[in-house]
GUDO-614939 format. One record per residue (C-alpha): x, y, z. Coordinates in steps of 0.05 Angstrom, whole numbers, plus 5000, padded with zeros to 4 digits. Example, Ala and Ser with C-alpha at 12.3 -4.5 7.8 and 13.67 -1.06 7.14 Angstrom:
<pts>
<pt u="5246" v="4910" w="5156"/>
<pt u="5273" v="4979" w="5143"/>
</pts>
This chain:
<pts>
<pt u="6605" v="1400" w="3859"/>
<pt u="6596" v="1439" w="3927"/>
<pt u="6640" v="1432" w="3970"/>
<pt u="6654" v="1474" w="4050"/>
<pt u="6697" v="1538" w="4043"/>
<pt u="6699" v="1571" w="4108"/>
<pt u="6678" v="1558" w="4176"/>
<pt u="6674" v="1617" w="4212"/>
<pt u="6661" v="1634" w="4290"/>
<pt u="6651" v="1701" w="4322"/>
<pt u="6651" v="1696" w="4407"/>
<pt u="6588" v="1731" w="4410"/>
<pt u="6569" v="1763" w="4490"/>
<pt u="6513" v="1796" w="4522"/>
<pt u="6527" v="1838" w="4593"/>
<pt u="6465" v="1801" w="4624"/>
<pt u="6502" v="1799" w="4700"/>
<pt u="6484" v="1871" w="4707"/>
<pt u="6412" v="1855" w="4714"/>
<pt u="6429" v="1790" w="4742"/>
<pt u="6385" v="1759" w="4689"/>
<pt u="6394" v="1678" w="4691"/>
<pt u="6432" v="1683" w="4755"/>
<pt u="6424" v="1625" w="4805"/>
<pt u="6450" v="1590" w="4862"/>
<pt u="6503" v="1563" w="4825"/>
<pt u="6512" v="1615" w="4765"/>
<pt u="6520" v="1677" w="4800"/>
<pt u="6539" v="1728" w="4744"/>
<pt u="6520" v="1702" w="4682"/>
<pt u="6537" v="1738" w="4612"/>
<pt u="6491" v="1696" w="4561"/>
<pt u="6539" v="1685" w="4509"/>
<pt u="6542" v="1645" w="4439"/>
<pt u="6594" v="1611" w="4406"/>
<pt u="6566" v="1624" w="4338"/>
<pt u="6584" v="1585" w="4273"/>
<pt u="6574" v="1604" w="4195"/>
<pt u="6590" v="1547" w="4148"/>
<pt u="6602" v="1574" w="4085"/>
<pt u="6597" v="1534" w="4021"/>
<pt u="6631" v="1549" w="3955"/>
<pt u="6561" v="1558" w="3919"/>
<pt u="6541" v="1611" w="3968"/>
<pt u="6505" v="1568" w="4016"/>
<pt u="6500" v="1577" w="4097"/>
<pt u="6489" v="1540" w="4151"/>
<pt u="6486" v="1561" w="4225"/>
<pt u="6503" v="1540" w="4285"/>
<pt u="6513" v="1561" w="4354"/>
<pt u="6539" v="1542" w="4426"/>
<pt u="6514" v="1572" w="4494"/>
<pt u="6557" v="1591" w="4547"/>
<pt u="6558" v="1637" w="4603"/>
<pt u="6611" v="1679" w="4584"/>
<pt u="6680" v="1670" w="4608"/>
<pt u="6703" v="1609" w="4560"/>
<pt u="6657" v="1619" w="4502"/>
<pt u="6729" v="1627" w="4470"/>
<pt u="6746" v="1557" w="4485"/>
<pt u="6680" v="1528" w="4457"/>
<pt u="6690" v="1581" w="4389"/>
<pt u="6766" v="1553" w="4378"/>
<pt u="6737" v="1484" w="4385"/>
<pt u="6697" v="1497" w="4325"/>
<pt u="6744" v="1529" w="4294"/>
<pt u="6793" v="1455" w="4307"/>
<pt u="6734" v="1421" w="4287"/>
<pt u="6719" v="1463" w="4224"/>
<pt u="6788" v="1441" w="4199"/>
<pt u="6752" v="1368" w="4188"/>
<pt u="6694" v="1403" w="4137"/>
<pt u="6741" v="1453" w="4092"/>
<pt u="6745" v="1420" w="4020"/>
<pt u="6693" v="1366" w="4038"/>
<pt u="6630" v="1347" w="3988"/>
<pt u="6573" v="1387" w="4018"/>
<pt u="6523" v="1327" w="3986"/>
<pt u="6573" v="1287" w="4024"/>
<pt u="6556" v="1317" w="4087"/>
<pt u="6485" v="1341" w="4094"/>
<pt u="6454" v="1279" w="4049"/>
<pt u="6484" v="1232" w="4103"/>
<pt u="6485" v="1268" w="4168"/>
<pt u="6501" v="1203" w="4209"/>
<pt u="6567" v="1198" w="4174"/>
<pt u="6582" v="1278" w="4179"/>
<pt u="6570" v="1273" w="4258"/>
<pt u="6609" v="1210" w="4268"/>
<pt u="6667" v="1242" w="4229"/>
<pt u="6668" v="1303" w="4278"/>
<pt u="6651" v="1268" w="4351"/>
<pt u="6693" v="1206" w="4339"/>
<pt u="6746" v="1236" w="4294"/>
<pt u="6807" v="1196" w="4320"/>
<pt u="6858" v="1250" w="4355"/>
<pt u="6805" v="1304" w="4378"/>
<pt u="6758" v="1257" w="4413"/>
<pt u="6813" v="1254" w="4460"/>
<pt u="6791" v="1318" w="4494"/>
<pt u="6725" v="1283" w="4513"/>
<pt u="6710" v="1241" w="4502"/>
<pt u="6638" v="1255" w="4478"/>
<pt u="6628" v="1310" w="4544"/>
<pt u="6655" v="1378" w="4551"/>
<pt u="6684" v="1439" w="4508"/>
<pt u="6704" v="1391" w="4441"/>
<pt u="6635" v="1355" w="4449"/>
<pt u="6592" v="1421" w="4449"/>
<pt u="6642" v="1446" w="4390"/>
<pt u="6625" v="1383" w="4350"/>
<pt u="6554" v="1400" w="4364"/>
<pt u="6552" v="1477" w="4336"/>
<pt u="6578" v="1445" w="4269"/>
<pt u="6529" v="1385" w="4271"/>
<pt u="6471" v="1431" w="4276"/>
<pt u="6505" v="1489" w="4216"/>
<pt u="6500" v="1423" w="4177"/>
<pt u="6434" v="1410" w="4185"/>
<pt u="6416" v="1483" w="4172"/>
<pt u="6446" v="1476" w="4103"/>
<pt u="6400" v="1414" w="4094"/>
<pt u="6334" v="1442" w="4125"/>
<pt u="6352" v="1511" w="4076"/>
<pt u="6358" v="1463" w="4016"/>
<pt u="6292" v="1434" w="4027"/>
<pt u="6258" v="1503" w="4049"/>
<pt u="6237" v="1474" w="4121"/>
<pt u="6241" v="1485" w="4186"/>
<pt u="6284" v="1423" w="4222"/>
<pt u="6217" v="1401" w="4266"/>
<pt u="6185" v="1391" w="4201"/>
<pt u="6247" v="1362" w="4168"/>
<pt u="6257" v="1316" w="4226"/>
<pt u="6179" v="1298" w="4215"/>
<pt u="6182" v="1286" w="4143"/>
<pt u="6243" v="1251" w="4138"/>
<pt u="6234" v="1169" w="4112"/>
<pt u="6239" v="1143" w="4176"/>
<pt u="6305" v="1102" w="4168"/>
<pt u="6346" v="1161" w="4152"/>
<pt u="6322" v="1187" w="4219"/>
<pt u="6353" v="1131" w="4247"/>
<pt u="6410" v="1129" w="4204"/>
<pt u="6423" v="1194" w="4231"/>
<pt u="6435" v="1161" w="4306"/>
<pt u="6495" v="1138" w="4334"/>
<pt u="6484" v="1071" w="4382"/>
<pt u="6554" v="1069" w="4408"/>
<pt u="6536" v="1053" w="4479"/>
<pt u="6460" v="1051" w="4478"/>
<pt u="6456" v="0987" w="4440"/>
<pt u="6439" v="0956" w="4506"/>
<pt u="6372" v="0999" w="4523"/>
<pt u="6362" v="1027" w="4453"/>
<pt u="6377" v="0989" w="4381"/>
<pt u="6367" v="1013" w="4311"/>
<pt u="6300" v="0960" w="4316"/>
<pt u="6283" v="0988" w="4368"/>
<pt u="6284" v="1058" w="4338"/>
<pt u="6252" v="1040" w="4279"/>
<pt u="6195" v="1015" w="4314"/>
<pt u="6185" v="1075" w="4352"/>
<pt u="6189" v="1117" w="4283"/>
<pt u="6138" v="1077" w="4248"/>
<pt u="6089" v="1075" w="4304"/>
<pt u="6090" v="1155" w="4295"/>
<pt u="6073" v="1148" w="4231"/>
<pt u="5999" v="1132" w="4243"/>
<pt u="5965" v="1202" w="4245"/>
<pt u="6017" v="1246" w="4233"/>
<pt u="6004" v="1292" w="4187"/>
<pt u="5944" v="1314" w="4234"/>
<pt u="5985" v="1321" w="4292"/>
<pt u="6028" v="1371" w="4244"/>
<pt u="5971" v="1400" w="4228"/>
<pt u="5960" v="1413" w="4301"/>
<pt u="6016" v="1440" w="4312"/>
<pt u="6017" v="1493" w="4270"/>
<pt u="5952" v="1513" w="4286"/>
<pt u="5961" v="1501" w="4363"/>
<pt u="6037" v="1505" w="4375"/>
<pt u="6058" v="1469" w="4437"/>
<pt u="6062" v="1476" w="4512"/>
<pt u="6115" v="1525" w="4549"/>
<pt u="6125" v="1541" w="4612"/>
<pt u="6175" v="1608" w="4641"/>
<pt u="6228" v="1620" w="4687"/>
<pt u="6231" v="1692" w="4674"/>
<pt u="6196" v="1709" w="4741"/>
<pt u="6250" v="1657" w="4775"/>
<pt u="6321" v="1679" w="4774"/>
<pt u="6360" v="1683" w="4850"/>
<pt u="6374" v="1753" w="4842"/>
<pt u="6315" v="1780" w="4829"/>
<pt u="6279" v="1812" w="4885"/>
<pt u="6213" v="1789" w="4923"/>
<pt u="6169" v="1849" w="4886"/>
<pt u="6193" v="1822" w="4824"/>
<pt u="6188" v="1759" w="4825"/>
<pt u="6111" v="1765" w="4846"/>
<pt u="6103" v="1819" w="4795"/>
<pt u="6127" v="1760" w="4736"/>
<pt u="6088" v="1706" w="4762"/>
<pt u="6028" v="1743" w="4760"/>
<pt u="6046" v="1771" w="4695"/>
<pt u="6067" v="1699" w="4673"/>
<pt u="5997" v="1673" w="4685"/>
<pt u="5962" v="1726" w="4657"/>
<pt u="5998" v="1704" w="4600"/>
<pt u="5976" v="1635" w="4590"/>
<pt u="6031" v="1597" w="4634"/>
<pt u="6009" v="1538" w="4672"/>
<pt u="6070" v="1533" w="4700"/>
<pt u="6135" v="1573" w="4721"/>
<pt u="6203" v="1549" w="4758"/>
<pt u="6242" v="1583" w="4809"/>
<pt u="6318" v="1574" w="4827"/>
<pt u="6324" v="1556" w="4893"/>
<pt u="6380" v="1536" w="4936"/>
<pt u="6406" v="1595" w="4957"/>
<pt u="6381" v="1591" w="5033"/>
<pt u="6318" v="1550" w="5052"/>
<pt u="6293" v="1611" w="5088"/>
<pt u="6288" v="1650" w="5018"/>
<pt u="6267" v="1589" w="4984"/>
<pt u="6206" v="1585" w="5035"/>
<pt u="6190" v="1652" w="5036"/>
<pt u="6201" v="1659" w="4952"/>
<pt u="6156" v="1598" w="4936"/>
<pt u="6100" v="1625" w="4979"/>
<pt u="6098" v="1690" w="4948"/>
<pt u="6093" v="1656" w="4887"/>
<pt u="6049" v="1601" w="4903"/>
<pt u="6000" v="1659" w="4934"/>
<pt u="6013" v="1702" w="4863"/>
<pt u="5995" v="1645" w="4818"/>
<pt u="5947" v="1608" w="4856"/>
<pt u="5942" v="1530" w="4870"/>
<pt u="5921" v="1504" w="4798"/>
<pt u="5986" v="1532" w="4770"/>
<pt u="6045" v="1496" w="4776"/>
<pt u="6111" v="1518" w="4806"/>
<pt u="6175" v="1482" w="4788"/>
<pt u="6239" v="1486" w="4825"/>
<pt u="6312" v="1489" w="4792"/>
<pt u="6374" v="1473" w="4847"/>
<pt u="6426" v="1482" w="4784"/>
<pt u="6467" v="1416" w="4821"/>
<pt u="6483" v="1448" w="4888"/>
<pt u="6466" v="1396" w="4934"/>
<pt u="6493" v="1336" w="4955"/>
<pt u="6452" v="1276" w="4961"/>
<pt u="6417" v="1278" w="5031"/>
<pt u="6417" v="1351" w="5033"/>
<pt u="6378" v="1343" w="4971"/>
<pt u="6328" v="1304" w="5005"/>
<pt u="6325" v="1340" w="5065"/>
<pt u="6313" v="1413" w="5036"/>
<pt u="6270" v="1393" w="4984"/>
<pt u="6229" v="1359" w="5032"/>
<pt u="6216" v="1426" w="5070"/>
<pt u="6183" v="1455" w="5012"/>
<pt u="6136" v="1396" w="5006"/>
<pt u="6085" v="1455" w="5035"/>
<pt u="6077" v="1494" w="4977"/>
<pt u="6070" v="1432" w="4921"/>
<pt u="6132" v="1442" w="4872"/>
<pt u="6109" v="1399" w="4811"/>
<pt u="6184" v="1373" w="4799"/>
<pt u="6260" v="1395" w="4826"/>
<pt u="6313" v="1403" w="4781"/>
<pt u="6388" v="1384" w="4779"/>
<pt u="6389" v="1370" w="4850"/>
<pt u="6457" v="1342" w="4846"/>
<pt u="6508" v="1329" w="4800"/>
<pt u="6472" v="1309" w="4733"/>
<pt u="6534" v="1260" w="4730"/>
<pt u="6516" v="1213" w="4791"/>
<pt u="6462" v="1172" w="4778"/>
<pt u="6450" v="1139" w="4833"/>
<pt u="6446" v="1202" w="4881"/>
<pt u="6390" v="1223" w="4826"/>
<pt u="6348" v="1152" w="4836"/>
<pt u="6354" v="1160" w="4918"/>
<pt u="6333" v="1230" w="4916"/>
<pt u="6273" v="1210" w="4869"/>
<pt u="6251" v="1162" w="4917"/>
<pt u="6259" v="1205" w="4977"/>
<pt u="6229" v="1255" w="4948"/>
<pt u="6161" v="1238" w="4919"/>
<pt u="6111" v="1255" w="4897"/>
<pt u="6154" v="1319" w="4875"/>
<pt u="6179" v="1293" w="4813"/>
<pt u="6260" v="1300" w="4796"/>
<pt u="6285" v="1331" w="4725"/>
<pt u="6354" v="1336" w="4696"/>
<pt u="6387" v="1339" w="4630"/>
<pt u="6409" v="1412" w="4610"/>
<pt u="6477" v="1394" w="4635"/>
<pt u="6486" v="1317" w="4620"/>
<pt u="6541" v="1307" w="4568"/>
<pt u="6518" v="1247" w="4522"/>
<pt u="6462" v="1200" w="4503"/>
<pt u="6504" v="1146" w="4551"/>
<pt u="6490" v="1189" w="4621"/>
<pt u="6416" v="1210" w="4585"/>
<pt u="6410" v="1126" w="4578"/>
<pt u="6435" v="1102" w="4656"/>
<pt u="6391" v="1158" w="4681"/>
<pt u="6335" v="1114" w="4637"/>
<pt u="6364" v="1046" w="4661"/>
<pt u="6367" v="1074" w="4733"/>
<pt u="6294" v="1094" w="4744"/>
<pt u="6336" v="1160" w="4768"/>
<pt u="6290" v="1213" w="4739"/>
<pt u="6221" v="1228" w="4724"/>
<pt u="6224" v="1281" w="4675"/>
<pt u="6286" v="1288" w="4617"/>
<pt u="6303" v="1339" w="4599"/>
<pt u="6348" v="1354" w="4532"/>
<pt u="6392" v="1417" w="4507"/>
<pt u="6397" v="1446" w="4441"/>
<pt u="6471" v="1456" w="4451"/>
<pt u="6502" v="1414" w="4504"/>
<pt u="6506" v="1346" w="4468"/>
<pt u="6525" v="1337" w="4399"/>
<pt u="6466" v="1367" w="4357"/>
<pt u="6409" v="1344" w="4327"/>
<pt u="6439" v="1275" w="4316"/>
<pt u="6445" v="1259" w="4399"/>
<pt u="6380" v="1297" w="4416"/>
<pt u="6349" v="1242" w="4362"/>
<pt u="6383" v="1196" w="4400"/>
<pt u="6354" v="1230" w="4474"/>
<pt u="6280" v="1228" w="4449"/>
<pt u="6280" v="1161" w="4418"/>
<pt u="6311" v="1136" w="4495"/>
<pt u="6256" v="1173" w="4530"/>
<pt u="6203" v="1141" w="4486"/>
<pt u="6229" v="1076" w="4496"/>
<pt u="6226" v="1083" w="4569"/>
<pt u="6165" v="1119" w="4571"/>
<pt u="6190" v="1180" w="4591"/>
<pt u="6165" v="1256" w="4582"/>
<pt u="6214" v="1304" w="4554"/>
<pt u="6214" v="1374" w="4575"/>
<pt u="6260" v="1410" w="4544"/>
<pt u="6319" v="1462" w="4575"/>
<pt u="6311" v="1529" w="4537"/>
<pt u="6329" v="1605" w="4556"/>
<pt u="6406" v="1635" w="4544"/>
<pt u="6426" v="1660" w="4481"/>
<pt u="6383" v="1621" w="4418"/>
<pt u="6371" v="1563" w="4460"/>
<pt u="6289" v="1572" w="4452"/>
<pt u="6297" v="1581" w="4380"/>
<pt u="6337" v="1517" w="4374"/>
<pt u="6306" v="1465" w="4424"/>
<pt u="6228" v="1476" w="4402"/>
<pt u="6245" v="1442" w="4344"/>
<pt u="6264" v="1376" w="4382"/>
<pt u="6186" v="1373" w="4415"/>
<pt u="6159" v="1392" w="4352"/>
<pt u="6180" v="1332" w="4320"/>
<pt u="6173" v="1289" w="4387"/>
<pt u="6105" v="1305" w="4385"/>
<pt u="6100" v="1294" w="4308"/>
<pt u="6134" v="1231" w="4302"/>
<pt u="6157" v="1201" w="4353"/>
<pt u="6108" v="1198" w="4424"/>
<pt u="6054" v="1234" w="4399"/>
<pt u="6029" v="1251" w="4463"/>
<pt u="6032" v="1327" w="4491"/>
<pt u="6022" v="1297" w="4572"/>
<pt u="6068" v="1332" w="4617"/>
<pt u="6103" v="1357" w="4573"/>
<pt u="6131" v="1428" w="4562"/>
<pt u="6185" v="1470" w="4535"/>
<pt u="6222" v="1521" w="4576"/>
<pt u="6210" v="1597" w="4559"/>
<pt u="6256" v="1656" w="4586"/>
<pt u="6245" v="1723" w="4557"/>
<pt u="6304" v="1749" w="4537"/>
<pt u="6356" v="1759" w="4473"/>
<pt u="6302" v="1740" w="4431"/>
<pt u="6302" v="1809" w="4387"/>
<pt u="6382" v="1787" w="4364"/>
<pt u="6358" v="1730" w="4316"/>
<pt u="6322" v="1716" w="4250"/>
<pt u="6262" v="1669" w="4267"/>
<pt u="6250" v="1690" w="4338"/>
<pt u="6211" v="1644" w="4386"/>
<pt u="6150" v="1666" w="4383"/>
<pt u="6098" v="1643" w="4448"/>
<pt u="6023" v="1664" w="4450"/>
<pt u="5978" v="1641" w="4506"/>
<pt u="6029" v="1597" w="4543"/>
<pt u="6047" v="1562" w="4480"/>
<pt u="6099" v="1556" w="4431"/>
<pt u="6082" v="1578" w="4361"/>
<pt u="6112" v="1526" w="4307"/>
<pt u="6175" v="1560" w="4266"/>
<pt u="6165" v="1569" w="4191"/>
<pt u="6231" v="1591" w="4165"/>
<pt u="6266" v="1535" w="4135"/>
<pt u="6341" v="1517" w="4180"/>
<pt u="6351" v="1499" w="4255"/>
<pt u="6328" v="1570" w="4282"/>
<pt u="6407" v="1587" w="4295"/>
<pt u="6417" v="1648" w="4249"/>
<pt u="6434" v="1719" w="4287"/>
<pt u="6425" v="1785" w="4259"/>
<pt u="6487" v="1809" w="4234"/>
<pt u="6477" v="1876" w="4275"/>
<pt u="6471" v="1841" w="4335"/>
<pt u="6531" v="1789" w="4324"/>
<pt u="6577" v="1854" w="4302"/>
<pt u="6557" v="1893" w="4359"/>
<pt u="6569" v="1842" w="4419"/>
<pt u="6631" v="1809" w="4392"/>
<pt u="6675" v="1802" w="4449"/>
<pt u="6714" v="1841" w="4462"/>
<pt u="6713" v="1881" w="4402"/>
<pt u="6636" v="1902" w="4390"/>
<pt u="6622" v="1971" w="4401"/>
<pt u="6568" v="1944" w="4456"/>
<pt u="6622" v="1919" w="4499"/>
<pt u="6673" v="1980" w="4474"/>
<pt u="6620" v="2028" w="4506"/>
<pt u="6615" v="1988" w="4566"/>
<pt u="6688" v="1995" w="4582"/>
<pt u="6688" v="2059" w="4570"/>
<pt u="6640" v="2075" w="4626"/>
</pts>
């Protein structure tokens, strides 16, 4: 019998602030960093996980794991990745730890880097990739897999079930599809606040000539830069292309709806995070002061619960899940099955450190199995930290090419994890030496 021997995290850093790469109104300095898990059976098996941060802290999220981890040492690994609905419940509402949350923060990310090294271990045993997993699974151990502690009221496991067997019909083609096809993307890479005015024309031009129908800019810096930034872009790329806006949850409600209504001018498709992701009701005024820009959140909303009152609440056009801030695969289940109940398109939060590689999975299967329907719908692409992992994302022509190695997409090289472990890698060593 199998059972877990070792969970193992290494606090795993990248020195992006020096090219202010990801840096916005809100995130001024970021170093992409990953709280990066190994689960380690007594067969020899593997599963990976990770957790993005932006660098101070990651050590908090990898000492979660590592509390966490004390919950899988010794336990059946059959146990665990042949009922992944239990496993998840055992971490997120284990009895003393779910104290720190509960179900938001540093112990609910933690819970998730383990969820998802489990899942690896199961998509390795069955030599697939977890969009095709997901896809392939019988449709009530999908939904066995969901917890519906506090959705019961907008989502039920009927409810779920319905949605999974109406995917059913003409499936396999849309797989097919897929993997001939891949799937929408849009980038942020010509976007970030720090970059300057001749760069951030240079990438949008570059970012069409790619295949992008869309890209997003941060704004919210000052509405004089935001003016003057969109129009360069919107005179790089053209009126057919679509420009998104990202305010990373600066504003407060009105001044929400008063700046974004001076950009009106130059068409942004959607704004996103205008406030905190938290208050739901600032989110449905803005909407409706806003329109017909559309308003998208989700890359920092803690649990199914907020994803389901931002449902209820008519607060948000677009939803928009994270590989790693919620509790793993399990909750992002959870996310898409809530957006297809309430008819909502899901576009996807990617970029940092693995988060492409882990989140294309999730529209993958969406598109699969659960709304079938491609419509407005795109995953994120940033350009950067790809090179550091196994299966990296790979987009051609504006689209998302489907993964074929079998796990979540969460394995690093161990080159790269050895070299930027904080603060002992010899990346960061030479760094302080200069």
């Amino acid at each position: 019998m199998s059972r877990i021997m070792s969970v193992t995290t290494t606090d795993v850093r990248f020195p992006t602030s020096l090219d202010l790469d990801g840096s916005d109104a809100v995130n001024v300095d970021p170093d992409y960093s990953a709280a990066y898990v190994d689960i380690a059976t007594d067969d020899g098996e593997h599963g990976y996980g990770l957790v993005f941060t932006c660098g101070r802290g990651n050590e908090l999220v990898t000492a979660g794991m590592d509390s966490y981890g004390e919950l899988l040492v010794g336990r059946d690994t059959d146990e665990l990745v042949h009922n992944l609905g239990d496993a998840s419940r055992r971490l997120v509402h284990d009895s003393q730890l779910r104290w720190l949350g509960p179900e938001k923060g540093v112990s609910h990310m933690a819970c998730g880097g383990l969820v998802n090294a489990l899942w690896d271990i199961r998509a390795r045993r069955e030599g697939k990739p977890l969009w095709l997993l997901l896809s392939e699974m019988p449709v009530e151990e999908v939904v066995s897999a969901v917890d519906f502690t506090h959705i019961g009221n907008a989502l039920t496991p009927a409810d779920a079930t319905d949605i999974l067997q109406r995917g059913q019909a003409g499936k396999q083609e849309r797989i097919s599809e897929l993997r001939q096809y891949g799937y929408p993307a849009y980038t942020t890479t010509p976007g970030w606040l720090g970059y300057s005015d001749e760069k951030l024309v240079r990438l949008s031009q570059e970012a069409v000539a790619d295949g992008f129908g869309m890209i997003k800019l941060k704004v919210a810096g000052s509405i004089e830069d935001d003016r003057r930034r969109l129009r360069l872009a919107r005179e790089a790329v053209g009126p057919d292309v679509r420009i998104a806006i990202d305010a990373n949850q600066r504003w407060e409600e009105q001044e929400a709806i008063d700046w974004v209504n001076q950009l009106q001018d130059f068409a942004p498709y959607w704004i996103e995070e205008p406030t905190s992701t938290d208050d739901i009701l600032a989110h449905a005024a803005i909407r409706k002061a806003v329109h017909p820009i559309k308003v998208a959140t989700g890359e920092a909303v803690q649990s199914r619960i907020i994803f389901k009152q931002l449902l209820q609440a008519g607060a948000i056009d677009i939803l928009q899940i994270d590989s790693t801030r919620v509790a793993g695969v399990n909750e992002n289940i959870a996310n898409l099955l809530l957006a297809a109940r309430f008819d909502t398109p899901v576009c996807p939060h990617a970029g940092g450190v693995g988060l492409c590689e882990l989140v294309q999975h999730f529209s993958f299967f969406d598109y699969a199995a659960i709304s079938g329907s491609m419509d407005d719908r795109v995953i994120e692409f940033v350009d950067h930290l790809h090179e550091h992992f196994a299966e990296p994302a790979v987009v051609a022509n504006g689209r998302y090419q489907a993964p074929t190695r079998a796990g979540v997409g969460a394995e690093m090289l161990a080159q790269s994890t050895a070299h930027w472990t904080f603060p002992s890698g010899a990346g960061w060593q030479a760094l302080t030496e200069h």
